[in-house]
C-alpha positions in Angstrom: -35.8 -44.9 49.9 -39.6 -45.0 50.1 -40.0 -41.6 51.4 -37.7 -40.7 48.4 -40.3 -41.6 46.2 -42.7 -40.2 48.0 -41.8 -36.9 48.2 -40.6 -37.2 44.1 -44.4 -38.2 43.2 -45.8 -35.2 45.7 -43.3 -32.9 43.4 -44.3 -34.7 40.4 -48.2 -34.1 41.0 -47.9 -30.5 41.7 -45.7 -29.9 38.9 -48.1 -31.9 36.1 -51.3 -30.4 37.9 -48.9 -26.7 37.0 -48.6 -28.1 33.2 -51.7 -28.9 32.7 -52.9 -25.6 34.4 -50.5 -23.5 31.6 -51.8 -25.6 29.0 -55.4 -24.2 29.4 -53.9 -21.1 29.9 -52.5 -21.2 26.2 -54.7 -22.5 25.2 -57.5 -20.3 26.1 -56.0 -17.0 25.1 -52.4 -17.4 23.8 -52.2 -13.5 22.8 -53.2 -12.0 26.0 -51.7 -14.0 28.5 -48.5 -14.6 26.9 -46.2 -11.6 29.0 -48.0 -12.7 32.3 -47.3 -16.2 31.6 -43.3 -15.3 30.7 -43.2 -13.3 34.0 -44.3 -16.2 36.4 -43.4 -19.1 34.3 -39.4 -17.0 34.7 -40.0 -16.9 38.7 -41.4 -20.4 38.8 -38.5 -21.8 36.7 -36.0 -20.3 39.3 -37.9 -21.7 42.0 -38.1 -25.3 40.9 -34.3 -25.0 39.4 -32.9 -24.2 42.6 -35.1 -26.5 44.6 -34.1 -29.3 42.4 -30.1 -28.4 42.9 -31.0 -28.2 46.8 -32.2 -31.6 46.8 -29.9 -33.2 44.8 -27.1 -32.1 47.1 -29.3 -32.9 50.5 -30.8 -36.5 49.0 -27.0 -37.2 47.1 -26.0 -39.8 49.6 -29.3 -42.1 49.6 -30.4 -41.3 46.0 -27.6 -40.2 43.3 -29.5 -39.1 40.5 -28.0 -36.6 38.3 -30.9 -36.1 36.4 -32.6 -34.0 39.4 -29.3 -31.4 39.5 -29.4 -31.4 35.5 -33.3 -30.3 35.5 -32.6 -28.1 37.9 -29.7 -26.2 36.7 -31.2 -26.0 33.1 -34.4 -24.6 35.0 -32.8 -22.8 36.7 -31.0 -21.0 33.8 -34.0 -20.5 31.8 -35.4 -19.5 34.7 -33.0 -16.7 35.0 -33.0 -15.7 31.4 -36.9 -15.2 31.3 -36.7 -13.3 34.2 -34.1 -11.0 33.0 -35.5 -10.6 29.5 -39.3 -11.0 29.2 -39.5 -9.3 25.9 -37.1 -11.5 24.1 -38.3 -14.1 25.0 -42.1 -13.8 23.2 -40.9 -14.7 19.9 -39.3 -18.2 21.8 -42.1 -19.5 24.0 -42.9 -21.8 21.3 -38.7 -23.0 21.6 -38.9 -22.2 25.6 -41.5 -25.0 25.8 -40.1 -27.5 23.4 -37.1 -27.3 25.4 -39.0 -27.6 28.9 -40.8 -30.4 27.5 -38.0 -32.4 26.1 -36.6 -31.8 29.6 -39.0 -32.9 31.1 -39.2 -36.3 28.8 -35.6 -36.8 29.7 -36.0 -36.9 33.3 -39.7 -39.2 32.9 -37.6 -41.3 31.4 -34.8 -41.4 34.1 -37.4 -42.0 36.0 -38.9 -45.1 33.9 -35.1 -46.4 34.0 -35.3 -45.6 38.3 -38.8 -47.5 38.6 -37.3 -50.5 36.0 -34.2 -50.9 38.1 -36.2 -51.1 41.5 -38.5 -53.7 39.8 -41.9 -52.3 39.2 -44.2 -53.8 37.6 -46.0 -51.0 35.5 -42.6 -49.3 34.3 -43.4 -50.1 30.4 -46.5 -48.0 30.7 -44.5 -45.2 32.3 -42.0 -45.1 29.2 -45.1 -45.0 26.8 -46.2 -41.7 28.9 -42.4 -40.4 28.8 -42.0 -40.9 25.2 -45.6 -39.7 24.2 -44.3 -36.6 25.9 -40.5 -36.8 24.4 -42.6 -36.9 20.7 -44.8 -33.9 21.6 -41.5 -31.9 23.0 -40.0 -32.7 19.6 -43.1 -31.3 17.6 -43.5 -28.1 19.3 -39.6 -27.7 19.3 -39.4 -28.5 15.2 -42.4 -26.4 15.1 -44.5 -27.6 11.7 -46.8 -24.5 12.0 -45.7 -21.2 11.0 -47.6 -19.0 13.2 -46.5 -17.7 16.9 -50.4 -18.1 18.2 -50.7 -21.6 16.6 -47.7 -23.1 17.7 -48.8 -21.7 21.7 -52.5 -23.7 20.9 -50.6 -26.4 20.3 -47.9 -26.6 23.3 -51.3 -25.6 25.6 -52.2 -28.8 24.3 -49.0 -30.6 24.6 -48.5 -29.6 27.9 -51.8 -31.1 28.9 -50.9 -33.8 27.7 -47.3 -33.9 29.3 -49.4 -32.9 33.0 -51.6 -36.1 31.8 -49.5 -38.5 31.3 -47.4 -37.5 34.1 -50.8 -38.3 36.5 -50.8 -41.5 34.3 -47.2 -42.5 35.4 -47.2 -41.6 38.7 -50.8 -43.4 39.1 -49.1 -46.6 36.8 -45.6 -46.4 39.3 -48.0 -46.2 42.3 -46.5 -49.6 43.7 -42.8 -47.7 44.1 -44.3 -44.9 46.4 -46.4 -47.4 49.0 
């Protein structure tokens, strides 16, 4: 089960260093980067949707977790849709992200639930990362801001956050992966 875990928290770093990456991206430039940002973040979607159905099925008998082959066919499908309609989808990033976030809260705190059951210690502080980033998903998603280049400043700085506290939880859920 250990090199489970393992290969989860080398996913898991990638993936926040990726967030955190984007987020500085938006950040930066929100206006100029937004179509090549739609493009890869479509390809990059499929990618880690498909990966994640892969391994659910392959890792299925020593580690059951639905939450992998939910991600990944919700990925997946996003994934797909970006891909196949880039210029619909400028007037959602804003939505695209709230959704990817909240997502991605879900399955931090499948995670939390994971580490809780297998007894580590530090699990608490991995549900205060996961629900910092459930009540960031939820902001972007309700959108308080009007404008399109606003609400992308903020989810550049939400998903820095989300990449952050990932690092956090991963760092805080060390003792699982040794």
């Amino acid at each position: 089960m250990g090199s489970i875990f393992r290969q989860f928290r080398n996913q898991s770093v990638l993936g926040a260093i990726l967030t955190i990456v984007l987020g500085f991206i938006l950040l930066a430039n929100p206006g100029t980067v937004l179509s090549l940002i739609l493009r890869i973040l479509g390809w990059v979607l499929l990618l880690l949707g498909a990966g994640g159905v892969i391994s659910f099925f392959l890792n299925r008998a020593s580690y059951p977790s639905y939450g992998l082959l939910i991600t990944g066919a919700v990925e997946f499908l996003l994934g797909l849709w970006v891909v196949r309609h880039p210029g619909s989808m400028v007037s959602l990033v804003g939505t695209l992200v709230g959704v990817l976030m909240l997502v991605h809260a879900v399955m931090d705190l499948q995670y939390v639930y994971d580490a809780w059951c297998a007894g580590a210690a530090n699990w608490w502080s991995a549900a205060i990362s996961g629900g910092l980033t459930l009540v960031l998903a939820l902001i972007v998603l309700f959108n308080p801001w009007g404008s399109a280049s606003s609400i992308l400043s903020l989810a550049g700085v939400c998903l820095i956050v989300d990449g952050a506290c990932d690092l956090l939880m991963l760092h805080r859920l060390g003792d699982l992966f040794r």
